[in-house]
C-alpha positions, -999 to 999 in steps of 0.1 A, spaced: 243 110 -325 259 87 -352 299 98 -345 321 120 -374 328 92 -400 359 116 -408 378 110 -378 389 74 -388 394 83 -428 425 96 -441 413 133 -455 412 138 -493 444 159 -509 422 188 -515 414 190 -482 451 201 -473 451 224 -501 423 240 -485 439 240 -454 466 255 -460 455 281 -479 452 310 -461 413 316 -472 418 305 -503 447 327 -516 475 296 -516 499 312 -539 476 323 -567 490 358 -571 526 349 -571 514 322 -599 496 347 -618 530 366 -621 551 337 -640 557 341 -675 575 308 -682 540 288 -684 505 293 -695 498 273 -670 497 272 -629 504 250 -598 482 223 -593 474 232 -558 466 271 -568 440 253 -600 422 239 -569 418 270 -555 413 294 -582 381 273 -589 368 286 -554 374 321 -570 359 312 -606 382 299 -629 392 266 -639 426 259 -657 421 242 -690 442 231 -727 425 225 -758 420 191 -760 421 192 -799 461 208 -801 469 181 -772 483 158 -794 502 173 -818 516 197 -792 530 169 -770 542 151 -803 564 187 -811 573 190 -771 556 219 -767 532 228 -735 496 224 -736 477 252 -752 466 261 -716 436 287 -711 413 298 -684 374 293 -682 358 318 -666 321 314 -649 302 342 -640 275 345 -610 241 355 -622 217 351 -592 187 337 -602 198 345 -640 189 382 -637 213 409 -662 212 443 -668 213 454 -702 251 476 -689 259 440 -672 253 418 -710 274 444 -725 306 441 -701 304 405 -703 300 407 -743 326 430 -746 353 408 -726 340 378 -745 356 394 -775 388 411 -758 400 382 -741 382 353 -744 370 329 -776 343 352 -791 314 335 -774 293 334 -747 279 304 -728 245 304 -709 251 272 -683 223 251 -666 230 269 -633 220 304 -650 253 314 -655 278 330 -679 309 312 -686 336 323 -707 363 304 -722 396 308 -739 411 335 -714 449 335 -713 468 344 -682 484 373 -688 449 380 -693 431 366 -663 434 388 -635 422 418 -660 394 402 -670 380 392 -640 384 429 -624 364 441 -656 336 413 -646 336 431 -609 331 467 -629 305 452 -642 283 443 -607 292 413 -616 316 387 -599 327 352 -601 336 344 -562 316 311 -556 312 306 -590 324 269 -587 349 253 -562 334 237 -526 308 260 -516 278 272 -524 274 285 -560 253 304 -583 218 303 -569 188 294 -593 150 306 -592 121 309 -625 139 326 -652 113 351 -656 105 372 -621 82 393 -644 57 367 -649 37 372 -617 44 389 -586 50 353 -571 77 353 -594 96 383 -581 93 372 -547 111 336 -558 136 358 -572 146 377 -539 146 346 -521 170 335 -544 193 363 -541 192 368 -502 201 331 -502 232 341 -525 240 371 -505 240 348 -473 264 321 -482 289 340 -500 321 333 -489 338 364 -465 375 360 -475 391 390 -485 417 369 -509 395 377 -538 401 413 -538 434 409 -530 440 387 -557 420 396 -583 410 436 -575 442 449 -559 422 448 -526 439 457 -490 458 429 -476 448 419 -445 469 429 -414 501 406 -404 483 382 -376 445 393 -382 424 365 -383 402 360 -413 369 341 -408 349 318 -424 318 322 -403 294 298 -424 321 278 -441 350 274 -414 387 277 -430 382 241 -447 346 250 -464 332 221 -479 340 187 -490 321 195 -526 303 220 -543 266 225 -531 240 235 -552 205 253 -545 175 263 -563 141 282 -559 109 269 -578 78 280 -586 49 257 -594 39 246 -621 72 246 -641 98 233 -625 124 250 -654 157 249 -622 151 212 -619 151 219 -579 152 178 -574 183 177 -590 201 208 -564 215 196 -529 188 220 -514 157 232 -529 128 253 -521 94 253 -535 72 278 -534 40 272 -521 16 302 -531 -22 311 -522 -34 336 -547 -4 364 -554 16 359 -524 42 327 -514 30 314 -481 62 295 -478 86 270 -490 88 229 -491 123 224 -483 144 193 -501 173 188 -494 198 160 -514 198 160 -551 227 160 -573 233 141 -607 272 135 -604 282 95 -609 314 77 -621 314 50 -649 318 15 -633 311 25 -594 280 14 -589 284 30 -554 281 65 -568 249 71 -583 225 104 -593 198 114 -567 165 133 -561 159 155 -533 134 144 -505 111 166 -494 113 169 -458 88 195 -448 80 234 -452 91 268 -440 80 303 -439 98 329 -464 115 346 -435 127 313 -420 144 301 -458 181 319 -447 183 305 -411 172 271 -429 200 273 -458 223 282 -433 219 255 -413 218 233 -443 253 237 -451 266 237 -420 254 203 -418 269 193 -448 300 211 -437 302 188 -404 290 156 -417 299 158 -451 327 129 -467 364 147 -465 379 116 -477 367 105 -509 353 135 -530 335 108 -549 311 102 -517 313 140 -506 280 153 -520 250 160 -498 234 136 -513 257 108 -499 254 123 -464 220 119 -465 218 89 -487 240 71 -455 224 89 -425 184 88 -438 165 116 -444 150 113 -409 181 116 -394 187 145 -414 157 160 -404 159 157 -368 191 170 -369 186 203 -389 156 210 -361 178 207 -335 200 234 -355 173 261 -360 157 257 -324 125 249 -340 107 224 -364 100 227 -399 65 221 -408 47 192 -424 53 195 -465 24 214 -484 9 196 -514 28 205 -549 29 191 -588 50 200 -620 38 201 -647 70 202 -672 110 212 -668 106 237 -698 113 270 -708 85 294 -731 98 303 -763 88 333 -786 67 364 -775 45 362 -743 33 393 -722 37 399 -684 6 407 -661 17 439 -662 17 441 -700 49 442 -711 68 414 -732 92 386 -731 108 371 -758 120 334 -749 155 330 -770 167 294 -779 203 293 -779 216 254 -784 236 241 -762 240 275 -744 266 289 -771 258 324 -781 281 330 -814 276 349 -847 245 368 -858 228 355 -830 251 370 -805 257 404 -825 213 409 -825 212 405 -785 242 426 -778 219 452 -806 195 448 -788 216 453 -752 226 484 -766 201 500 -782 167 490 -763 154 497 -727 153 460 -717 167 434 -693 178 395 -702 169 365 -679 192 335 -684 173 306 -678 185 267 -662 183 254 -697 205 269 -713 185 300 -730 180 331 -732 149 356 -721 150 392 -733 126 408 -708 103 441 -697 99 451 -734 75 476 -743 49 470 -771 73 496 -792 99 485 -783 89 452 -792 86 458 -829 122 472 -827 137 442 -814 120 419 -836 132 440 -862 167 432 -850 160 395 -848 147 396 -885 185 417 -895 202 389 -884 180 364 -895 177 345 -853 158 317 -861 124 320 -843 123 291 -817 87 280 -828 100 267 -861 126 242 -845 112 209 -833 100 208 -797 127 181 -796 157 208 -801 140 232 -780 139 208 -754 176 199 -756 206 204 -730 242 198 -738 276 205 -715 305 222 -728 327 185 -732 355 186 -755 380 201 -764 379 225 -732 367 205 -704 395 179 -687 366 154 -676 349 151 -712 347 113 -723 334 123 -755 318 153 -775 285 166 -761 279 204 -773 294 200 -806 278 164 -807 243 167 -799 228 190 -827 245 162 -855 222 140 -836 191 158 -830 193 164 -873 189 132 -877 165 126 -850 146 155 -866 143 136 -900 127 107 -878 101 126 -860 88 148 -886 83 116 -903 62 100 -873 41 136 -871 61 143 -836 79 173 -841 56 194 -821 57 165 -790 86 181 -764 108 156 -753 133 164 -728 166 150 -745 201 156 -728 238 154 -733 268 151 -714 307 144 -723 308 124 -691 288 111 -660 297 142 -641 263 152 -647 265 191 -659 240 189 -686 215 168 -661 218 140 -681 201 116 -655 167 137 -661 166 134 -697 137 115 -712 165 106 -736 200 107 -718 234 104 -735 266 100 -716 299 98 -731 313 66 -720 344 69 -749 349 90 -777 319 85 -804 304 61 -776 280 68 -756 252 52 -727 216 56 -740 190 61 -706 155 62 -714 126 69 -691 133 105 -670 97 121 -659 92 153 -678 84 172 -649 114 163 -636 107 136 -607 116 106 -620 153 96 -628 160 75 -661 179 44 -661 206 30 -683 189 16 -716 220 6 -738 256 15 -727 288 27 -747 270 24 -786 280 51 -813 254 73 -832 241 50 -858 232 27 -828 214 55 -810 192 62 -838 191 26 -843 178 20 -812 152 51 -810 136 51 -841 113 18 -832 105 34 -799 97 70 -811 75 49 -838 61 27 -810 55 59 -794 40 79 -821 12 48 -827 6 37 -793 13 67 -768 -22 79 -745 -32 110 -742 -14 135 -728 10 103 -725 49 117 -720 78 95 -739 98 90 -707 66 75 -690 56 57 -721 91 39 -716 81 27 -689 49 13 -693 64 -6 -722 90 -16 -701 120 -7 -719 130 2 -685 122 4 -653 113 31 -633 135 48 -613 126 53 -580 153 60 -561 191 69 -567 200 39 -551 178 13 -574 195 35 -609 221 12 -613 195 -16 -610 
């Protein structure tokens, strides 16, 4: 066995925060009690991520407050767990109400089917997360270095396969939720524990693990979690309406850093198949791996992806049957067919209806927030949110349906089948002002953009072609920049890298096409393509793969070639 690379490393400085924690409480509550600041310790902002929250300042008052000497106008983002994306109609409400009483009045739907909210104060904090736990809710897990908010197919109405997705899903997030009792201390007035009992971690050990680790569940033929992209991933593999099993991949994640070409985005390899009452033993053993092998010293290289990107996927393999005591089985035979959610009215097997919400760049505000909390509160419904960002409003009855698009009509929600395929197909971070990594705009950026890309395509007849377009403030990756047939990375503000040439069902990786140009030089540079495109594309013929066969870039076929 290849020995512990972290033995002859110097740790990372998170890595004693963690340490010395005590389970994650460091000295969160007594922080949460000081009036002086808005602000708190940088070692308790570590760990309050572990619990849900990251510390944040407006980015747009930076400037002039620092010019006045005045502290940063610090708030509190707050992420919600939503395994597999599954709400209550009670559940929207809470988190709608405390979107209002405490934080900035809307609601964001993130690509890991979560809520986030942002804008919370700190005399406010701890109040609002206890109202998240009334709720059902919680946000333990909800970032930080663990396992967080579990993904499956945003609708588990669709088909009985998709229910059974669904429970892998949440058993999975049942499973690797961390056992420290410091979140009800902290945050729900929770026992303390007794002086000299010992607290364990049995999955995670007192050190959890060197980065966050992310997992999904997909479901043939849409692959609408982008599972390649998660640091595990399990595909269901179904024979008529029951899943037979799971392909299991393992080592995805989109995370880079400008100018290191030794950090790159990565696919998952698929490294064989288990049954649905072997997918827990797997995922446990998963991390645990990850937890043992996984790079302490440099959170840059700390991913699973690296682990296995250094070690081989063999290695990998061989050593996670050792773990279980038994060998996975050879990988079934699987294809996507597209990375998209369904928009507009569809009906369930079983009759009832969906309604498939757009909500750019995952920023419920306004009318369009007031009709779904309407519609929360007044119809006998449930709400899916989905890995792109949207919204489905779900088990509707045909009456109930005419109610609800009554609502829509009230408060005039744009019906998603009269925005270009090329909006509906969009994903944008949160970037600036909130976000402390943002190199430039992204969510206030990319609809300016997609305007004017609008005016191109409904020139060239293309506005009904779906073209998976992305945006992130930086190369952290949150929007899943790296699998946009269009990519666009802040790289400074107003400048941004331009990748071309992501599959559409989400297997292929784009690759850098023009780095650090402003807007006019994106739509500059696109127009001749999409017009290329619009003349010359085959049938069936997706624009990432056409950019290839043109050879405006390569393909990508591993993470390692990207940066080639």
């Amino acid at each position: 066995m290849i020995s512990d690379p972290n033995k002859e490393k110097k740790l990372s400085a998170n890595e004693s925060i963690k340490e010395g924690s005590d389970f994650l409480r460091g000295t969160i509550a007594e922080s949460l009690l000081d009036k002086s600041t808005g602000s708190i310790p940088a070692s308790d902002a570590q760990l309050t991520k572990f619990h849900g929250t990251y510390l944040q300042d407006d980015r747009d008052k930076r400037a002039g407050l620092i010019k006045e000497k005045k502290e940063k106008a610090f708030s509190f983002m707050i992420r919600v767990r939503v395994p597999g994306g599954v709400a209550t109609a009670k559940q929207w409400i809470g988190i709608d109400d405390l979107s209002d009483k405490f934080a900035d009045g809307t609601l964001k739907l993130t690509t890991r089917q979560a809520f986030q909210l942002h804008g919370i104060l700190k005399r406010d904090l701890k109040q609002t997360m206890k109202e998240i736990n009334d709720t059902l809710l919680d946000t333990l897990a909800a970032c930080g270095d663990v396992n967080r908010n579990v993904m499956s197919p945003s609708n588990p109405f669709e088909s009985k396969l998709h229910g059974q997705a669904l429970k892998v899903a949440q058993d999975i997030h049942d499973h690797l939720t961390p056992r420290t009792s410091a979140y009800a201390e902290i945050w729900l007035d929770g026992e303390k524990s007794a002086i000299g009992e010992t607290e364990v971690e049995p999955i995670y050990g007192k050190t959890y693990l060197p980065r966050k680790f992310k997992i999904a569940v997909a479901l043939p033929p849409r692959n609408d979690v982008d599972v390649f992209t998660n640091c595990l991933g399990f595909v269901g593999i179904a024979e008529g309406e029951q899943i037979l099993g799971y392909n299991v991949l393992v080592g995805g994640g989109l995370g880079m850093t400008h100018g290191k070409v030794a950090t790159f985005p990565r696919l998952a390899d698929v490294i064989g198949f288990c049954k649905p009452e072997q997918v827990i033993q797997v995922a446990e053993e998963v991390v645990k791996i990850q937890r043992d092998y996984g790079d302490r010293s440099d959170r840059r290289h700390a991913r699973l992806k690296y682990t296995i990107e250094d070690r081989g996927a063999d290695w990998f393999t061989e050593e996670l049957n050792s773990r279980l005591g038994w060998k996975l089985e050879d990988a079934r035979d699987f294809s996507f067919e597209s990375t998209t959610d369904r928009y507009g009215w569809n009906q369930d097997p079983d009759g009832l209806w969906t309604f498939g919400m757009f909500v750019e760049g995952g920023r419920l505000r306004g009318d369009a927030k007031k009709a779904v909390r309407k519609i929360a509160s007044t119809i006998n419904c449930e709400f899916r949110l989905t890995a792109n960002q949207n919204l489905v409003i779900a088990r509707i009855s045909s009456e109930n349906k005419v109610a609800i698009e009554a609502i829509l009509a009230e408060l005039s929600v744009q019906d998603p089948h009269s925005l270009s395929a090329l909006r509906l197909n969009s994903i944008a971070c949160t970037a600036l002002p909130t976000c402390s990594l943002a190199l430039a705009e992204s969510e206030r950026y990319l609809p300016t953009l997609i305007d004017d890309l609008d005016k191109i395509i409904d020139r060239l007849g293309l506005r009904s072609e779906s073209i998976a377009i992305r945006s992130t403030g930086c190369p952290n990756g949150c929007g899943r920049p790296f699998l946009g047939e269009i990519g666009l990375v802040g790289k400074s503000p107003g400048k941004y890298n331009l990748y071309l040439g992501a599959g559409f069902d989400g297997m292929r990786l784009n690759k850098l096409y023009k780095p650090a140009i402003t807007h006019d030089e994106i739509l500059a540079c696109l127009e001749p393509i999409l017009d290329r495109f619009a003349k010359e594309k085959k049938a069936g013929e997706k624009f990432g793969d056409f950019c290839i066969r043109q050879k405006y870039v390569s393909a990508t076929s591993a993470g390692a070639d990207f940066h080639e």
